[in-house]
C-alpha positions in Angstrom: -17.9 -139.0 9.9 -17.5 -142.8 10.2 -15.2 -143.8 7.4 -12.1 -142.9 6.1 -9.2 -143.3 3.1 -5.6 -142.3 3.1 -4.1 -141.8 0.0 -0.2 -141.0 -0.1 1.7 -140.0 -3.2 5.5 -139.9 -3.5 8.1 -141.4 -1.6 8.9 -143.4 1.8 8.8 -140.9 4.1 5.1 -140.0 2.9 4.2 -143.3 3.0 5.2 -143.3 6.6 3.3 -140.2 7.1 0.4 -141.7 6.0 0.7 -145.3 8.1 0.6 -143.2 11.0 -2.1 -140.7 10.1 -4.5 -143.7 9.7 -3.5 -145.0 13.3 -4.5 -141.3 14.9 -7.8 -141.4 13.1 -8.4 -145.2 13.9 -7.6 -143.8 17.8 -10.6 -141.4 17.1 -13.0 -143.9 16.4 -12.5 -143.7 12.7 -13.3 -147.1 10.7 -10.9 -147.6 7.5 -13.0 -147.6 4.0 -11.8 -150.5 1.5 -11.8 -147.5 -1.9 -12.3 -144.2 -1.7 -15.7 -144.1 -3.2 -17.3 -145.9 -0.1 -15.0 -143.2 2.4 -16.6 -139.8 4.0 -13.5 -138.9 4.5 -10.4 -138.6 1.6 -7.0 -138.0 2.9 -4.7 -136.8 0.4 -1.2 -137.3 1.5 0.9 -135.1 -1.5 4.4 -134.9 -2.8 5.2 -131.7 -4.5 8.8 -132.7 -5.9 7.6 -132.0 -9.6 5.5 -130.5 -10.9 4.0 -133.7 -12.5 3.7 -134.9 -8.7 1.4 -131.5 -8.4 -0.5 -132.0 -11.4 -1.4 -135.7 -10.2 -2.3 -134.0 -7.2 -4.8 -131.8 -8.9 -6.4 -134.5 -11.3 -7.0 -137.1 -8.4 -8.7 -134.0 -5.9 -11.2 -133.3 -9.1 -11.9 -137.2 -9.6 -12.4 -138.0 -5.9 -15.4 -135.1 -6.1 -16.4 -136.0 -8.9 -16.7 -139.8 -8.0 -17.9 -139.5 -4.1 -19.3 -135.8 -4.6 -20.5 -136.4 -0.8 -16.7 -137.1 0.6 -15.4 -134.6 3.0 -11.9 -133.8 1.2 -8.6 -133.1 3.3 -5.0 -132.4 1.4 -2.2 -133.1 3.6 1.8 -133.4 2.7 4.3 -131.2 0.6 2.1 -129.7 -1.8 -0.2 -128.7 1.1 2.8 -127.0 2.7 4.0 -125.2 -0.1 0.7 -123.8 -2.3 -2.1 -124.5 0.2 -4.0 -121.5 -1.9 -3.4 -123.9 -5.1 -5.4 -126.6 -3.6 -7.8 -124.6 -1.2 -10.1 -123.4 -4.4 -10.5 -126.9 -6.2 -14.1 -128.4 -5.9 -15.0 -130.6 -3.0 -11.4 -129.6 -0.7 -12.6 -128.9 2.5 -9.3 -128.7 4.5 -5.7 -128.2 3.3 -3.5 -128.8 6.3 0.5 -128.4 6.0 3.3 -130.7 7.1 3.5 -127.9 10.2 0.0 -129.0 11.5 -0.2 -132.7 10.0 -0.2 -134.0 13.6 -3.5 -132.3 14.5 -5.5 -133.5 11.7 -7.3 -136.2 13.8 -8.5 -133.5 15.7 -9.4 -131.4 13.0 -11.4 -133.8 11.6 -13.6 -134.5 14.3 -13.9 -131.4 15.9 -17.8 -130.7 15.3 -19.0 -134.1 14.1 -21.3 -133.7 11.5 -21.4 -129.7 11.3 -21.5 -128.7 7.8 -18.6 -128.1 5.7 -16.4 -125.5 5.6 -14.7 -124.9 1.9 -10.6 -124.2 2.0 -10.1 -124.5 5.8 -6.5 -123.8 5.2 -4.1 -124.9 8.6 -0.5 -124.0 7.2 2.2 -122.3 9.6 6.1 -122.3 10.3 7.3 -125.8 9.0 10.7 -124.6 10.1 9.0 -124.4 13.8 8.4 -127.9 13.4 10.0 -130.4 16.0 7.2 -133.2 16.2 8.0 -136.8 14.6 5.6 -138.1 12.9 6.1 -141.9 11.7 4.7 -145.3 11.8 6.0 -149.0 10.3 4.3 -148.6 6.0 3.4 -152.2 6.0 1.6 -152.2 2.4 3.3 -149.8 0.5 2.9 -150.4 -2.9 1.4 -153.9 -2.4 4.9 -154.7 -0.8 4.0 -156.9 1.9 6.6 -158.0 3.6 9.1 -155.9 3.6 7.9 -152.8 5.8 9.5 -149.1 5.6 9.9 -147.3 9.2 11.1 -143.7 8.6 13.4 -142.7 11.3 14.3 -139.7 10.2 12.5 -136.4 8.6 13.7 -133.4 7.1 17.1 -131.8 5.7 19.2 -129.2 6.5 21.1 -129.0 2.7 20.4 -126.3 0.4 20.4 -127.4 -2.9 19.4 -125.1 -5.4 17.0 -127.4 -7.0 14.8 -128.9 -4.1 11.7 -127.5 -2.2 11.6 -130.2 0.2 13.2 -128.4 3.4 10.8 -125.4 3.0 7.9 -128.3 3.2 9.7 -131.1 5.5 11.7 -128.4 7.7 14.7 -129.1 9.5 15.8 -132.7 10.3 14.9 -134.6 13.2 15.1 -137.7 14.4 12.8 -140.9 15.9 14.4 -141.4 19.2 16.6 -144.2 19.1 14.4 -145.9 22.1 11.4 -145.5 20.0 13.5 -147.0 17.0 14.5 -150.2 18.6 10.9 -150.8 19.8 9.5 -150.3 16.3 12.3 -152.5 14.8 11.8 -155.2 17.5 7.8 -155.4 17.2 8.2 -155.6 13.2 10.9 -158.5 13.4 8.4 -160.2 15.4 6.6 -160.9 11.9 8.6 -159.6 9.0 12.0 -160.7 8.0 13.2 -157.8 6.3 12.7 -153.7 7.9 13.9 -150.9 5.5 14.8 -148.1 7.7 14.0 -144.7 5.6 14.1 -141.1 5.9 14.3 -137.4 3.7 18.3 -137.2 4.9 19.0 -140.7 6.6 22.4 -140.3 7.1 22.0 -137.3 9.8 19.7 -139.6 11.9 20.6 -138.2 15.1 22.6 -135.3 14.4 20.3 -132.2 15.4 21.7 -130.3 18.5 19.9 -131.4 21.9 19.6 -135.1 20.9 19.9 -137.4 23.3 21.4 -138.8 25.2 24.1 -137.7 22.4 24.8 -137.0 19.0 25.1 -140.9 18.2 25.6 -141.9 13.9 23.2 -143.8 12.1 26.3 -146.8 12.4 25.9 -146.6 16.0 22.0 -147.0 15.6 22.7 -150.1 13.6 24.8 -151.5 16.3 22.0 -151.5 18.6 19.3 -152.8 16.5 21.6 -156.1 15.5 22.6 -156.5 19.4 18.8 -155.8 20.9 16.2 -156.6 17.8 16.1 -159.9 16.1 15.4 -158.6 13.3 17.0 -160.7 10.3 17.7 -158.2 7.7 18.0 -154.4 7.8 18.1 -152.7 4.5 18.9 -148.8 4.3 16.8 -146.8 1.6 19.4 -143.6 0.5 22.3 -142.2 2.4 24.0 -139.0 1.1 27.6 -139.7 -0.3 29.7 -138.4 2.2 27.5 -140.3 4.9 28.7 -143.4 3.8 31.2 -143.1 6.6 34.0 -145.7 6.9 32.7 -147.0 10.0 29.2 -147.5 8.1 30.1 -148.8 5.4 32.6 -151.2 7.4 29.6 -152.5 9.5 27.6 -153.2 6.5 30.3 -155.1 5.0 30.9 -157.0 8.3 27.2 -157.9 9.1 24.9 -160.7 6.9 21.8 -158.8 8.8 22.1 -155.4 7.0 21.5 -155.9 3.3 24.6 -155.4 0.5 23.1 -152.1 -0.8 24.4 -148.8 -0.9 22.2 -145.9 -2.6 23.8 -142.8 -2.4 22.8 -139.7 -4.9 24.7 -138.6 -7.1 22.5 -135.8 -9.2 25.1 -134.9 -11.7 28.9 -136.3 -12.3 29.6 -133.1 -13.6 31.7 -130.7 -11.3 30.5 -127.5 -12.5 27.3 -128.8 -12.2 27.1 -130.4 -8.8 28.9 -126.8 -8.0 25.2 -124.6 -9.8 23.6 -127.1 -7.6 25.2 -126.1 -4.4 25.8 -130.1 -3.7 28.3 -130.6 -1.3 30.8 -133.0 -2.5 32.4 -132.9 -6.1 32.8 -136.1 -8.0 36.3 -137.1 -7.0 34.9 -137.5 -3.2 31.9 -139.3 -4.6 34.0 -141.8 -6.5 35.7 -142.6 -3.7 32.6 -143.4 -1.2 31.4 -145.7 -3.6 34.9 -147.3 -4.7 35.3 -147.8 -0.9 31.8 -149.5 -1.2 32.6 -151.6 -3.7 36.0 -152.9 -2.4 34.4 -153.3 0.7 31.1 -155.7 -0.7 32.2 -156.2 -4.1 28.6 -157.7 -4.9 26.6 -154.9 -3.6 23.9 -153.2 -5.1 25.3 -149.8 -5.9 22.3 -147.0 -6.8 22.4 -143.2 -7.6 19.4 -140.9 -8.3 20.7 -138.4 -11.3 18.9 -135.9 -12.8 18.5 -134.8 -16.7 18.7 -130.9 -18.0 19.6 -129.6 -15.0 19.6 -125.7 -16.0 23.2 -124.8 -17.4 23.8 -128.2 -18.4 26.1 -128.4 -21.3 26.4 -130.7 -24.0 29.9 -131.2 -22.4 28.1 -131.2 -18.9 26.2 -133.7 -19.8 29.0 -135.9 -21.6 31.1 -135.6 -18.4 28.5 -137.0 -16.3 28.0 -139.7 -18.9 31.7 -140.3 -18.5 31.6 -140.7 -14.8 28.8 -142.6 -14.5 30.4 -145.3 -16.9 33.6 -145.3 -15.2 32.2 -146.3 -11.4 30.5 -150.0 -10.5 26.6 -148.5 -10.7 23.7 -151.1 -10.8 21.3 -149.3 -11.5 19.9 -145.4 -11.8 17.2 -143.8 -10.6 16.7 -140.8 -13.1 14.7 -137.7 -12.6 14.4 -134.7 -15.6 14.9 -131.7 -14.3 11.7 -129.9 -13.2 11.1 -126.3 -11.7 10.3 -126.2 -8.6 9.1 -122.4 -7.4 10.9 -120.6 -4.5 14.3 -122.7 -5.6 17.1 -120.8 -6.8 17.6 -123.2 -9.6 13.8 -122.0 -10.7 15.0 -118.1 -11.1 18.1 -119.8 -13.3 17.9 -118.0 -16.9 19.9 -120.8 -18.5 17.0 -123.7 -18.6 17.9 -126.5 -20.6 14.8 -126.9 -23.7 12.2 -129.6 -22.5 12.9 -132.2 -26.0 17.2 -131.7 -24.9 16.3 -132.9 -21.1 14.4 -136.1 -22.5 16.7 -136.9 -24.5 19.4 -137.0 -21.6 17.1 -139.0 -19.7 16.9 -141.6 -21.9 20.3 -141.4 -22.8 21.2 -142.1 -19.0 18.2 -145.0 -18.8 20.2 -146.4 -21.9 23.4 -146.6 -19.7 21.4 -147.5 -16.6 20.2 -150.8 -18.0 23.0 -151.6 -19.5 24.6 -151.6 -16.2 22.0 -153.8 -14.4 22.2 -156.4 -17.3 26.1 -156.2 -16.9 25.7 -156.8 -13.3 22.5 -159.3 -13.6 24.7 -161.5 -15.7 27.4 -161.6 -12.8 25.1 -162.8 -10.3 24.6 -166.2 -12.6 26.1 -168.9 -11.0 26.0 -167.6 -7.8 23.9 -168.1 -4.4 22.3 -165.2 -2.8 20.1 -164.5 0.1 16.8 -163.2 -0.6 13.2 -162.2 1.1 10.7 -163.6 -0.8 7.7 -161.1 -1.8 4.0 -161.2 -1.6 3.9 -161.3 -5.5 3.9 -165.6 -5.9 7.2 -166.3 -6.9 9.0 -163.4 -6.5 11.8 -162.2 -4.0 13.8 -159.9 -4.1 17.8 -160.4 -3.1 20.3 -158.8 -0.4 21.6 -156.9 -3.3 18.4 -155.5 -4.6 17.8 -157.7 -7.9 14.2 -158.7 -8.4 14.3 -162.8 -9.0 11.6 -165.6 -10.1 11.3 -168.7 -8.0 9.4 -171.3 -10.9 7.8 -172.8 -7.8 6.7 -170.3 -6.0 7.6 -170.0 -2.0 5.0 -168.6 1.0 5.8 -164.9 1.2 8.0 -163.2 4.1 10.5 -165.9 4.3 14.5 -165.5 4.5 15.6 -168.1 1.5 19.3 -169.0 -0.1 18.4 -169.0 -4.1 20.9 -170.5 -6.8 21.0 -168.3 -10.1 20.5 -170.0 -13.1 20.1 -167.1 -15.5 19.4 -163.5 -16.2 16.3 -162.4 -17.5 14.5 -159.7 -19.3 14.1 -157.4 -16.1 16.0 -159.8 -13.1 17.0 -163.4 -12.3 15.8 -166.6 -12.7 16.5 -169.0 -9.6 15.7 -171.9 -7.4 15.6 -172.7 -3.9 18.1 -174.0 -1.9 17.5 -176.2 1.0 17.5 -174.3 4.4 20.9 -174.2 5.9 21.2 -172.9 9.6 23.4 -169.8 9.6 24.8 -167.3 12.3 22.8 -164.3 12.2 25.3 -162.4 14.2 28.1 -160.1 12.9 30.1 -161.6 10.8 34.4 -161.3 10.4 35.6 -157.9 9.5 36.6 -157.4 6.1 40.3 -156.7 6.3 40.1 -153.2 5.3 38.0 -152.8 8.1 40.4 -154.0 10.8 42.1 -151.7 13.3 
């Protein structure tokens, strides 16, 4: 077996998973294949977090056989881990390994050389057993160049009603924060910007028996701006009520760690967030992100919320509406509600009808772009910081809005960009000439002060 492809679908922390599944089979003499049609072997690195996620899933498994009928096929990643029987009987699948044994695939792989396959070699055990780490820098995820993910931090601990992903990620656990400052350093050696991701980023470093103690994500920080040189640190989702005021102080306080706070929100409804066993109501989650927003007043400010959650009243739904208009959003990431089996929320008689949940969800994408604009239209005038992207003439600024340079930059470079105007889906800018800066911490923000 000579060549290989990794294919990830769904978010960051697969896309990690996947960076360092192709290093473990490049350490077994394993040459990467340009496409999948010219690979022997497929990797199929899965999300399961809808069920639209699983049918994509299916629908790629049954084109890769049908396009390179000679590929060896292996299913990795969430959906592997929870329905490994689902995927075991499609055509052409030769192994389906879990999340619980995704270290050992390298092995698995070339364990026999060329013996002949084996249909539905399923490796799937406890994931809750799990205590390996599996991660490495995602330094073309999505085409994104230059501004590469590291996931420090895998798994949850929450319960809430609607979501599979501790029964396919396990408990959280953390990259040790040795390993994280090495990874950090060696990308700042050739990137500008790291975003620093995980399934529950905000316990980095809170699972009993860490060492050499049970440190916060803030105190991480701190050591990755006093013994990295890296220029910008971005954070990808933190759960409300990790938004402590010591991290949100440090963010304020530093120009290396970029003004963006995501934190999700699911539903702004109390009785709600309550069915979905979420553990803050909106009156604490108001005031994380009005802290936020006092705190950086031109920070990006993102939620994920979800549509037709089951239960969901009309007068659910309008109180969510409510809140979400009322606090400094934008933007939204929105999600319809979608079953998940094994969730409680799945065994839930009161579904919400399929047309009622779409409507919702474009009713919150209505209010979700209005936002941006609103907050697009602020930035005019103004001079912001920004990386700028592999796509010519793009970067994209400290507080997440997408901008177009007319003449375009070299990619991976730290620029100051005056806003001229707002367009259809971001800014219009130009450059500014370089101005040296301190890339130390900057003054507390007065709230911030002892």
């Amino acid at each position: 077996m000579g060549k290989y492809f990794v294919q990830n679908f769904g978010c960051r922390a697969t896309q990690a998973d996947g960076a360092a599944l192709e290093s473990l089979l490049a350490a077994k003499g394993l040459v990467a294949a340009g496409d999948r049609a010219d690979a022997d072997l497929v990797v199929l690195n899965t999300c399961t977090v809808t069920e639209s996620a699983d049918d994509d899933v299916r629908q790629t498994i049954r084109r890769v056989h049908r396009e390179n009928p000679a590929a060896r096929i292996l299913v990795t990643g969430c959906y592997a881990q929870r329905a490994p029987g689902e995927l075991a009987v499609l055509p052409g699948v030769e192994w389906v390994v879990g999340n619980s044994h995704k270290t050992k695939i390298a092995d698995l792989v070339t364990i026999g050389g060329q013996s002949a396959p084996y249909h539905g070699n399923i490796h799937v055990g406890d994931i809750f057993a799990q205590h390996d780490f599996l991660s490495a820098p995602v330094e073309d995820a999505a085409g994104d160049r230059t501004r590469p993910n590291l996931k420090i931090q895998d798994g949850c601990n929450n319960r809430c009603s609607f979501c599979v992903i501790p029964f396919v990620r396990g408990r959280s656990r953390s990259m040790p924060a040795e390993q994280v400052v090495e990874q950090v350093r060696h990308l700042a050696a050739r990137y500008r910007e790291v975003v620093l991701s995980g399934i529950n980023l905000g316990r980095w470093g809170r699972e009993p028996g860490f060492a050499p103690r049970t440190p916060r994500l803030a105190d991480l920080l701190r050591r990755l701006l006093s013994e990295t040189d890296v220029q910008r640190l971005r954070l990808s989702s933190v759960e409300p009520m990790d938004f402590s005021d010591d991290l949100l102080c440090l963010m304020a306080s530093s120009p290396r760690i970029a003004a963006h706070v995501h934190a999700p929100l699911q539903s702004g409804s109390d009785r709600i967030l309550r069915r979905m066993h979420r553990k803050y109501r909106p009156r604490h989650y108001a005031e994380r992100v009005l802290k936020a927003r006092s705190l950086m007043p031109d920070a990006a400010i993102g939620a994920d919320v979800m549509a037709g959650f089951p239960g969901e009243t009309d007068a659910d739904f309008e109180e969510s509406i409510r809140f979400i208009e009322a606090l400094p959003f934008t933007y939204l990431h929105v999600f319809t509600y979608s079953e998940r089996p094994g969730t409680p929320a799945a065994e839930d008689c009161a579904s919400v009808p399929m047309p009622v949940r779409k409507e919702r969800n474009r009713a919150l994408r209505a209010l979700a772009a209005s936002k941006n604009l609103e907050f697009r239209r602020r930035m005019v005038g103004r001079t912001l910081s920004a990386v700028t992207l592999h796509e010519p003439g793009a970067a994209l600024t400290d507080n997440f809005l997408k901008i177009e340079l007319p003449v375009p930059p070299p990619p991976n470079l730290l620029v100051e960009c005056y806003i001229e105007a707002a367009t259809a889906g971001g800014l219009l800018a130009r450059l500014l000439p370089a101005v040296p800066g301190s890339s130390g911490l900057a003054s507390q923000p007065e709230a911030c002060r002892p």
